[in-house]
C-alpha positions as CSV (number, residue, x, y, z in Angstrom):
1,X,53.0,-126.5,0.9
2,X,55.2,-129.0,-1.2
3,X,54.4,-130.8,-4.4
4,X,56.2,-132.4,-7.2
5,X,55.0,-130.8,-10.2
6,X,52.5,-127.4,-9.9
7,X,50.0,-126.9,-12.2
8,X,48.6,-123.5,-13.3
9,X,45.5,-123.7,-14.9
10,X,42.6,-126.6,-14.7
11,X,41.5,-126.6,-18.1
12,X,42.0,-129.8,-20.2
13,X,45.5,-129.7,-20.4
14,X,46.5,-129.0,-16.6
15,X,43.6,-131.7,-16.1
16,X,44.9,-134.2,-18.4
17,X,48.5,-133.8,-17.1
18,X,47.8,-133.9,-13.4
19,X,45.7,-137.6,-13.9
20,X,48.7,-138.7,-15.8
21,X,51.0,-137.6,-13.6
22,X,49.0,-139.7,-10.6
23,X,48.9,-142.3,-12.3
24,X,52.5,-142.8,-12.5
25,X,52.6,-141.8,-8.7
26,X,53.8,-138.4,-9.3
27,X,52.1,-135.8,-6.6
28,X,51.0,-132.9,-7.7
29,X,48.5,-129.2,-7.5
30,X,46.5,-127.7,-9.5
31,X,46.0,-123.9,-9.6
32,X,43.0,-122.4,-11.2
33,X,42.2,-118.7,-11.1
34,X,38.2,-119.3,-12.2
35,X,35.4,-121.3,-10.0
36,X,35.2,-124.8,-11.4
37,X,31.3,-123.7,-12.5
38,X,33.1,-121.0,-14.6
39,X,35.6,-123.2,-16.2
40,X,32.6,-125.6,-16.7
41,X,30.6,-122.6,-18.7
42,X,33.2,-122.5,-21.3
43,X,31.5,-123.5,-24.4
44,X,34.8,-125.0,-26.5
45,X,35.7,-127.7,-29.6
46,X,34.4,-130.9,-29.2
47,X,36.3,-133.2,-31.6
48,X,38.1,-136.0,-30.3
49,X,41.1,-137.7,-32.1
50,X,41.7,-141.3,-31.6
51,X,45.0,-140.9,-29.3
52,X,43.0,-138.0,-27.0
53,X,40.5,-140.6,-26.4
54,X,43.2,-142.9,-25.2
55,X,44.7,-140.4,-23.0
56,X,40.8,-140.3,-21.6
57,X,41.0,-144.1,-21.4
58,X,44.6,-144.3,-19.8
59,X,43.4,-141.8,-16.9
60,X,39.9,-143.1,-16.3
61,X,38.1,-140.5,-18.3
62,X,36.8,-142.0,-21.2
63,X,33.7,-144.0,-19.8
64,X,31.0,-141.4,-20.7
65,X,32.8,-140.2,-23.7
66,X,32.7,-143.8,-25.4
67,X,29.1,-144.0,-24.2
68,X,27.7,-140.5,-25.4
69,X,30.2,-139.4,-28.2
70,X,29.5,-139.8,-31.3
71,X,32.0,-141.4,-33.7
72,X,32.8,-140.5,-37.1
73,X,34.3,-142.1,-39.8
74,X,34.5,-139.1,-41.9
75,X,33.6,-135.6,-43.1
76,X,31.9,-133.4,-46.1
77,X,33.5,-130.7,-48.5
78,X,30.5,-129.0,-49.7
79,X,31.5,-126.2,-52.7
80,X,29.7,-125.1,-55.9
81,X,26.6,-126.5,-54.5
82,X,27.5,-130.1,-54.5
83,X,28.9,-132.3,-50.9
84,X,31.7,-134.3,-51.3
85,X,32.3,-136.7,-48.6
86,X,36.0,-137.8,-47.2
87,X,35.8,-141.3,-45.8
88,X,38.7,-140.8,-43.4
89,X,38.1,-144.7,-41.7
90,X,38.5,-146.1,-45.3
91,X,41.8,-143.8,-46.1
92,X,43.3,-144.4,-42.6
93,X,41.9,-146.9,-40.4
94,X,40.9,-144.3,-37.6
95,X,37.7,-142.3,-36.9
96,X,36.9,-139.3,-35.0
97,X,34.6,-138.3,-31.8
98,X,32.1,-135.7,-31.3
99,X,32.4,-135.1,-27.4
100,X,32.2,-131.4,-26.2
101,X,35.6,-129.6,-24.8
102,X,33.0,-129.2,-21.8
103,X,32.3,-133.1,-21.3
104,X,36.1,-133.9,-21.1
105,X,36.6,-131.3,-18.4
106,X,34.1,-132.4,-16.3
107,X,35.2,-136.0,-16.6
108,X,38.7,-135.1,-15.7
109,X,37.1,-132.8,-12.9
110,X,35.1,-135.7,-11.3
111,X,38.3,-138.6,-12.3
112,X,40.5,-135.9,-10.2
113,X,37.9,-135.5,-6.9
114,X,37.3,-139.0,-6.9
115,X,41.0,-139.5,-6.7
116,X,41.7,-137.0,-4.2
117,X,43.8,-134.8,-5.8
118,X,44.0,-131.0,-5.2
119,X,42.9,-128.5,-7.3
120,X,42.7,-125.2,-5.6
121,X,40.0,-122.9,-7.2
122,X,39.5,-119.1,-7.1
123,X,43.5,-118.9,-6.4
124,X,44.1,-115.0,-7.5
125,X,47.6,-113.5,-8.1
126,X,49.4,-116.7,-9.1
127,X,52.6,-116.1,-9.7
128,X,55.3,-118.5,-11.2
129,X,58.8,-117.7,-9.3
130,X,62.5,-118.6,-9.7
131,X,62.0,-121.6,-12.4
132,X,64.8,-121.2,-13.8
133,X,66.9,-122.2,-10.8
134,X,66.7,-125.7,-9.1
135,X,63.4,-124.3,-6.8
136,X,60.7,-123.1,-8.3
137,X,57.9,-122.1,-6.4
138,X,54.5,-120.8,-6.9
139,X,52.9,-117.5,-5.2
140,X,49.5,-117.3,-4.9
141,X,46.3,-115.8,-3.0
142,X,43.3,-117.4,-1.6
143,X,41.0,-115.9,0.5
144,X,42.9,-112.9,1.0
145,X,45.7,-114.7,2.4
146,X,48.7,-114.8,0.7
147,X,50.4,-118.2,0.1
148,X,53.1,-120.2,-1.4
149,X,54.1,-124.0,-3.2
150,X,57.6,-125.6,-3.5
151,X,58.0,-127.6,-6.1
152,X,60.0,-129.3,-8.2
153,X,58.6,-128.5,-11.9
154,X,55.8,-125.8,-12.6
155,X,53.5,-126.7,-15.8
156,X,51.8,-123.7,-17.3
157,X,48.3,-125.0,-18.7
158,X,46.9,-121.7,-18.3
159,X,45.7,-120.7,-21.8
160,X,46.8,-117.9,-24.6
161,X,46.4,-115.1,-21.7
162,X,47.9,-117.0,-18.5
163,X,50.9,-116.1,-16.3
164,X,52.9,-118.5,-17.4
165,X,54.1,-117.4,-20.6
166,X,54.1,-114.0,-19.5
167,X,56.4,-114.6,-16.8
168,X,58.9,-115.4,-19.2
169,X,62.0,-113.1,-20.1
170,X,60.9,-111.7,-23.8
171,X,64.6,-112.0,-25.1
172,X,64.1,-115.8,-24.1
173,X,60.6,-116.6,-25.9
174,X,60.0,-116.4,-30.1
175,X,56.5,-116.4,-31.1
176,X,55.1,-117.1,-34.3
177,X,51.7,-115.1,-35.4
178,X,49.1,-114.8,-38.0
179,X,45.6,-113.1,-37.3
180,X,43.0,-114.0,-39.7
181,X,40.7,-110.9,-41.0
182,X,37.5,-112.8,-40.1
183,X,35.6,-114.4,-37.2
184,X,33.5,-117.0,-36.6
185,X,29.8,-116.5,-35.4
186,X,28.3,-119.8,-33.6
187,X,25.4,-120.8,-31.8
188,X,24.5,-123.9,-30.1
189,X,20.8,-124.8,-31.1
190,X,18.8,-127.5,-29.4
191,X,17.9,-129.3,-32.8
192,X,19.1,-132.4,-34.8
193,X,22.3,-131.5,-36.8
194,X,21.3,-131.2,-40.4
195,X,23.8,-134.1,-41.1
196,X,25.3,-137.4,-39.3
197,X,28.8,-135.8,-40.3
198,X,30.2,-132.5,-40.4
199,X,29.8,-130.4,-43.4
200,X,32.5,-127.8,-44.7
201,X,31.3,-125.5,-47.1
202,X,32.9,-123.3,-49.4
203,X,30.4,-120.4,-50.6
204,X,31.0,-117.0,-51.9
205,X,29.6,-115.7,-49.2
206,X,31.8,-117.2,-46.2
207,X,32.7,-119.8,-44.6
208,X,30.0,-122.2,-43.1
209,X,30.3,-125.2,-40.7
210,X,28.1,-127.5,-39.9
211,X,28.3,-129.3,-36.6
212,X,27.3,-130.8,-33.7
213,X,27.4,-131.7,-29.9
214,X,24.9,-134.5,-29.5
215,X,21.7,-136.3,-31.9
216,X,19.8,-133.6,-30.5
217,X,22.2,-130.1,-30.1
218,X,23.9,-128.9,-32.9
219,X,26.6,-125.9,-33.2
220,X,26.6,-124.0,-36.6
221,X,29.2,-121.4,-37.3
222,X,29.0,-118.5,-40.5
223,X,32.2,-116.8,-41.3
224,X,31.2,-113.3,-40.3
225,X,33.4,-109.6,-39.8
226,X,35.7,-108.9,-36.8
227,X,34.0,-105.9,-36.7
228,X,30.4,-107.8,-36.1
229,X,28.6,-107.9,-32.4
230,X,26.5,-110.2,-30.9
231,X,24.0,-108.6,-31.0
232,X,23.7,-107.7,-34.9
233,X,23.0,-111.3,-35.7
234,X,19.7,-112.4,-34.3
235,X,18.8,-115.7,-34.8
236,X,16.7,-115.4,-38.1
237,X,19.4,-113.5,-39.8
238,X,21.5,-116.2,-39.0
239,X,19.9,-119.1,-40.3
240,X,18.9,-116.9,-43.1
241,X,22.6,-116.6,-43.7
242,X,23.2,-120.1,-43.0
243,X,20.9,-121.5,-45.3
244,X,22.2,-119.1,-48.3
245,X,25.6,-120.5,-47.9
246,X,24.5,-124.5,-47.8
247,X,23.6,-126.8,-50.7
248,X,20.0,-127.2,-51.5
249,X,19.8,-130.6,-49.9
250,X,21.2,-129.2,-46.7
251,X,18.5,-126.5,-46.3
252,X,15.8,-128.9,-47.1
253,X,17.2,-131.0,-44.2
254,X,17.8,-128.0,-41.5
255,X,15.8,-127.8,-38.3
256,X,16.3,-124.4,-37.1
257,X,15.6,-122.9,-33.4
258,X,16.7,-120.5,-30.0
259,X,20.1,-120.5,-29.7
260,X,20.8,-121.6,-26.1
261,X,24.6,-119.7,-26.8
262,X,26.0,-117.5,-29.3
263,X,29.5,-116.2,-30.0
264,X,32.1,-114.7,-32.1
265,X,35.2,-116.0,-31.9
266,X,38.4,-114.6,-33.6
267,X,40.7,-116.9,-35.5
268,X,44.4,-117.0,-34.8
269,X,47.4,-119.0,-35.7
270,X,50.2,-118.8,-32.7
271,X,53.4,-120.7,-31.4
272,X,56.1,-119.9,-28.7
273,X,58.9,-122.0,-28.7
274,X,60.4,-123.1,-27.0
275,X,57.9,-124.7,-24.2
276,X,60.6,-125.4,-21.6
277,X,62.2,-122.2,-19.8
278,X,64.8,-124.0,-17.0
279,X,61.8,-125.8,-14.7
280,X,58.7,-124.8,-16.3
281,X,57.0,-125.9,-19.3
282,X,54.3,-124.5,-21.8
283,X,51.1,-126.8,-22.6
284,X,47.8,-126.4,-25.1
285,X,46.8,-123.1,-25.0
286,X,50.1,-121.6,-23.5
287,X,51.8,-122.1,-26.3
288,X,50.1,-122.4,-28.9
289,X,46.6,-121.6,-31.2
290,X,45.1,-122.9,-34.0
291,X,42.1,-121.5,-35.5
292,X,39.2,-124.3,-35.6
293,X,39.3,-125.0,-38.9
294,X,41.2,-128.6,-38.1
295,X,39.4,-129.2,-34.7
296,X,43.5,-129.1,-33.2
297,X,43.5,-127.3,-30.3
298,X,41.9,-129.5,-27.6
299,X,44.1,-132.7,-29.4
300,X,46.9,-130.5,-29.2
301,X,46.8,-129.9,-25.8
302,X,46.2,-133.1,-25.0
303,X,49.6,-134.4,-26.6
304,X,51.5,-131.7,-25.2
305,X,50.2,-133.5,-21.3
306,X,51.3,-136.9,-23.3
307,X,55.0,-135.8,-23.9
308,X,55.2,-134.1,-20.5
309,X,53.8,-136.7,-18.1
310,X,56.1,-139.3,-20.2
311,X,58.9,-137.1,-19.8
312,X,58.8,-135.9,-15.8
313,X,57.5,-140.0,-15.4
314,X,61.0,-140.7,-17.0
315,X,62.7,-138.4,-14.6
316,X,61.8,-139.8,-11.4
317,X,61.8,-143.6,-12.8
318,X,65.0,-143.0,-14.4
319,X,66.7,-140.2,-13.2
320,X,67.2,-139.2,-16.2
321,X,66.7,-135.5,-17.6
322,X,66.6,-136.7,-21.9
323,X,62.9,-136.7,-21.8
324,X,62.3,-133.6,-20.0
325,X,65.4,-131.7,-22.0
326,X,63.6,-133.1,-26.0
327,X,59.6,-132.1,-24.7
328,X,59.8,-129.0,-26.3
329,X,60.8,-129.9,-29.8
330,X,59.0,-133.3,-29.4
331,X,55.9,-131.7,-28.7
332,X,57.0,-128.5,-31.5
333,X,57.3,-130.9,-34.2
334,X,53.3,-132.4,-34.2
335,X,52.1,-128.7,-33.2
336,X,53.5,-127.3,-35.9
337,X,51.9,-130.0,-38.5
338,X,48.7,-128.8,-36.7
339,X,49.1,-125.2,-37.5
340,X,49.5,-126.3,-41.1
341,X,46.9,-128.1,-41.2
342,X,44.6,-125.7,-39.6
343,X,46.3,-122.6,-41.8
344,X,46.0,-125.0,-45.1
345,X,42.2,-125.5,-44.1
346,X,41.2,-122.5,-43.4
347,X,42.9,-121.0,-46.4
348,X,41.1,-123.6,-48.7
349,X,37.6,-123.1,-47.1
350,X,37.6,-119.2,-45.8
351,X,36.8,-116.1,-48.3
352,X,39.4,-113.6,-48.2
353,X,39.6,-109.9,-48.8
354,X,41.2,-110.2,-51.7
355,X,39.8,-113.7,-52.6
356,X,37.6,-112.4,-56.2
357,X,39.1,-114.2,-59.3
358,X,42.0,-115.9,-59.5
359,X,41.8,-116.8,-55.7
360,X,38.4,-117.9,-55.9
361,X,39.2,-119.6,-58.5
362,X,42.3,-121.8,-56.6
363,X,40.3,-122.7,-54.1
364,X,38.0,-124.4,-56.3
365,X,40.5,-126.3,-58.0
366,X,42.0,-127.0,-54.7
367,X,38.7,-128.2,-52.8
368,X,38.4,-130.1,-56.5
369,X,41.8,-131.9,-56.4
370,X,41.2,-133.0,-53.0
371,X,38.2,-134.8,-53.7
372,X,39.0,-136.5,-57.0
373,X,42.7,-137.1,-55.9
374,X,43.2,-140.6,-53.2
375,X,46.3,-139.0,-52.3
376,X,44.9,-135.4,-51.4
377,X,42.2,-137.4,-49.4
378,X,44.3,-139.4,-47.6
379,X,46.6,-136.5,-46.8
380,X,43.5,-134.6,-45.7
381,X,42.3,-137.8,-43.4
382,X,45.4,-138.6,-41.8
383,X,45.9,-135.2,-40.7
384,X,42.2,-134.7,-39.4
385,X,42.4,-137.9,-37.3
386,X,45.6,-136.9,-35.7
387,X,49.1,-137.5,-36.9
388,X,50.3,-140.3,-34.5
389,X,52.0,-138.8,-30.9
């Protein structure tokens, strides 16, 4: 089997890339180790920045999202007990959407069948060979039976723990690291959010976020112990905990429920760099994390299929190799504005181990500066909407 470009991984960013990629007439594979119903199950972000939403658009993807999403003009710091709305339309001229991680998947799923491209599911053993020669090939099994792609460029969209960084010599590969000493706890409750917008808060508690999925499902996360299960947080200790850590108006507005999911999820800051190595590239997850904070990772992988589609598009157009040889610092440079954004945020909002006294007290007069400052707002906004691609 022959293909121009293989992909190894169908989450959003193989997903993304591989429409792009046909739509500039550019064959190409997809390679996915899960069942499509498994990649489906994944319960991810769901914040949509302006230019993702064109991606959707460009590809054919964005019908449902632009007639379920929700679209925000901006958000709420909530801190000493008071809310303090950012109106990011008014600061910058963009909004966001609420449309699950989940939603865009299966839209690029069914954009890809109806198109009749090939994505091979349940492929085990993938293995990224000789890419940094002239022929790179993929290995791979299916069914017991061992088989093979030629190629011309391998893409790894295959997430923080895929092959395709892995496969990488160490002495050729930096990353960049910090783990945060905290988790987030969600659950995914089928009742109204407690507000149109989202709500950040800032208690001495934790952490709290209030979000949602839809005008009837919400998704509410608690700062919460890396050393927490599951199974210690029942839902009525954790609305009990939620409603300590929101303002008064908040709880008086809360419609509580079952949780229909419920998770902890670590928070991480990573890069790689670079995200070429000779004939394959990184994308999203591959090479890089953010912790949720700035609602950046699904946007970030969605830029990273931007400045690779533009750039293979450019070498079979043009024959020329200048897109392909600047995609990893092009695409470097607006992930690592992301992971300052999403550190600088989650510094601001989080409570730290040793955050008693004095930093307590700076994040109060930081969360207080950005509200009363049109500058810090506007810094804030531009960065939540999405620095341009």
């Amino acid at each position: 089997m022959r293909t121009k470009v293989a992909i190894i991984g169908a989450g959003p960013a193989g997903l993304l890339l591989g429409q792009l990629l046909h739509a500039s007439g550019i064959d190409n594979i997809i390679l996915e180790r899960q069942t499509p119903e498994y990649v489906l199950g994944r319960i991810r972000a769901g914040l949509l920045e302006e230019g993702t939403v064109a991606l959707l658009d460009e590809v054919g993807a964005g019908t449902r999202a632009h007639r379920e999403g929700l679209v925000h003009d901006g958000i709420e710091l909530a801190f000493g007990g008071s809310r303090h709305r950012i109106d990011m339309k008014a600061a910058t001229g963009k909004t966001v959407m609420i449309y699950g991680q989940t939603e865009v998947t299966l839209d690029l799923m069914n954009a890809r069948n109806a198109a009749g491209l090939t994505t091979i599911y349940e492929a085990s053993d993938v293995q990224p060979h000789d890419f940094d020669t002239d022929h790179p090939r993929l290995s791979y099994v299916k069914d017991g039976a061992a088989h093979e792609i030629a190629c011309d460029f391998i893409a790894g969209c295959d997430g923080f723990h895929g092959i395709s960084r892995a496969s990488v010599t160490p002495q050729a590969i930096q990353t960049f690291e910090r783990i945060y000493p905290f988790g987030w706890l969600g659950i995914l409750s089928e009742t109204p959010p407690v507000s149109h917008e989202l709500i950040y808060n800032n208690h001495e508690r934790g952490f709290a976020l209030c979000t949602m999925r839809s005008t009837h499902r919400s998704r509410y996360y608690v700062q919460c112990s890396l050393d927490d299960h599951v199974d210690q947080w029942p839902d009525e200790r954790f609305w009990d905990e939620l409603k300590r850590r929101l303002d008064q108006k908040a709880v008086d507005h809360l419609v509580t429920g079952p949780s229909i999911e419920k998770s902890i999820a670590p928070l991480r800051s990573f890069v790689a760099e670079p995200m070429r190595f000779g004939r394959m590239f990184l994308a999203g997850d591959a090479a890089h994390i953010v912790p949720p904070t700035g609602a950046k990772g699904l946007n970030l992988a969605a830029s990273d299929a931007h400045y690779l589609a533009g750039a293979l598009r450019e070498y079979y157009d043009e024959k020329s190799s200048a897109g392909i040889d600047a995609y990893s610092a092009t695409a470097l440079a607006r992930v690592w504005k992301a992971v300052r954004f999403s550190w600088w945020m989650t510094s601001m909002l989080h409570k730290f181990p040793d955050t008693e006294g004095f930093g307590a007290r700076i994040q109060l007069a930081e969360l207080d500066y950005v509200v009363s400052s049109k500058a810090a707002m506007t810094s804030l906004a531009e960065n939540y909407v999405g620095l341009p691609f």
